[in-house]
C-alpha positions as CSV (number, residue, x, y, z in Angstrom):
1,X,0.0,0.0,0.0
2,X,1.3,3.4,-0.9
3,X,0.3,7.1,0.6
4,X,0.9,9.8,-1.3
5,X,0.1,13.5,0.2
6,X,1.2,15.6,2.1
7,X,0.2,15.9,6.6
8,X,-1.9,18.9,7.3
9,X,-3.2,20.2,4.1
10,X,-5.5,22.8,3.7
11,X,-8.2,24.1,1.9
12,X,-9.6,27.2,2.9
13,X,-12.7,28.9,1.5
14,X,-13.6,32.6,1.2
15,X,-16.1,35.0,0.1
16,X,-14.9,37.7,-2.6
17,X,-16.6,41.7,-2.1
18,X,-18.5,40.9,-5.0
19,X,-20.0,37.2,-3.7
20,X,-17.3,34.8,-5.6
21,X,-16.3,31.5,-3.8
22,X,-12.2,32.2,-3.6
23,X,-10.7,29.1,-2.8
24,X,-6.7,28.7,-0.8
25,X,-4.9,26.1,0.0
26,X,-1.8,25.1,1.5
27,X,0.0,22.2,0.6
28,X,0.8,21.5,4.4
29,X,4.5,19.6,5.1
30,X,5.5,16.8,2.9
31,X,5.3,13.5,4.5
32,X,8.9,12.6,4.7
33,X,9.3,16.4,6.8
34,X,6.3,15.4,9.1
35,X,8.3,11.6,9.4
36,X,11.3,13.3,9.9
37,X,10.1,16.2,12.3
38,X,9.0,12.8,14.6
39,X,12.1,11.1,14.8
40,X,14.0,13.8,15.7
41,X,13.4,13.7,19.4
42,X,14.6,10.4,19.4
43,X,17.7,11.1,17.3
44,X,19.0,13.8,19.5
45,X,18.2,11.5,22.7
46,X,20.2,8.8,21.2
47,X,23.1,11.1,20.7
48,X,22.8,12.5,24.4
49,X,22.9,8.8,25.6
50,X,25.7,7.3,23.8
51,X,27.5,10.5,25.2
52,X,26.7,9.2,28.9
53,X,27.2,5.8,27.9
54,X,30.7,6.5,26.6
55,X,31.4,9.4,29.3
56,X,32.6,12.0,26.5
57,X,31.1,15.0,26.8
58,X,27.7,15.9,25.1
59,X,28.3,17.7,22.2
60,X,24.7,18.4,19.8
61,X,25.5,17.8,16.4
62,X,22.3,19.3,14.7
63,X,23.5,18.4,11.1
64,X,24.0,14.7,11.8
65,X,21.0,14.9,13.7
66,X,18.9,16.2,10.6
67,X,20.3,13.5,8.3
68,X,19.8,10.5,10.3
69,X,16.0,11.7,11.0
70,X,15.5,12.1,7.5
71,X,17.5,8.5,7.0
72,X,14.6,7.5,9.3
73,X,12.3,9.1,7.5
74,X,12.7,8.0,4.1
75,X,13.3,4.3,5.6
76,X,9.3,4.7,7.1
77,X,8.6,6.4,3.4
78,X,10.2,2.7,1.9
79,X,8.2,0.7,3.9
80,X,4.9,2.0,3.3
81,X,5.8,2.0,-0.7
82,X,6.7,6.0,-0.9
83,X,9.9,7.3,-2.6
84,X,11.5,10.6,-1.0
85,X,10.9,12.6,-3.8
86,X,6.8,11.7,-3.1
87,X,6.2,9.7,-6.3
């Protein structure tokens, strides 16, 4: 089974001055960012424990951080039959 789409989308409805239906939307945050935007907690928890597992000092390394949680990301978009690039 494959999902395609993005989370949170949007379509938003107005009224024109003159009466006309105006219609908005907003695409909302691809899937892989919303995937990635979850396992990001986790990445930056792992990386604070294997500091106090190994006793070197905690050092944050956002960029590593941001590619393994979008590794994990387009793993979860694999599995459920989604490429990265949404197709």
């Amino acid at each position: 089974m494959s999902f395609h789409g993005n989370a949170f989308p949007e379509l938003l409805l107005s009224q024109s001055s003159e009466g006309r239906l105006l219609t908005h939307s907003n695409r909302g945050m691809t899937l892989r960012d919303y995937f990635a935007a979850q396992a990001l907690p986790a990445v930056l928890s792992a990386q604070l424990e294997r500091s106090r597992v190994t006793g070197a000092a905690y050092q944050q390394d956002e960029s590593k951080a941001a590619k393994d949680a979008y590794a994990i990301a387009d793993a979860m978009l694999a599995e459920c039959g989604v490429r990265a690039d949404g197709s």
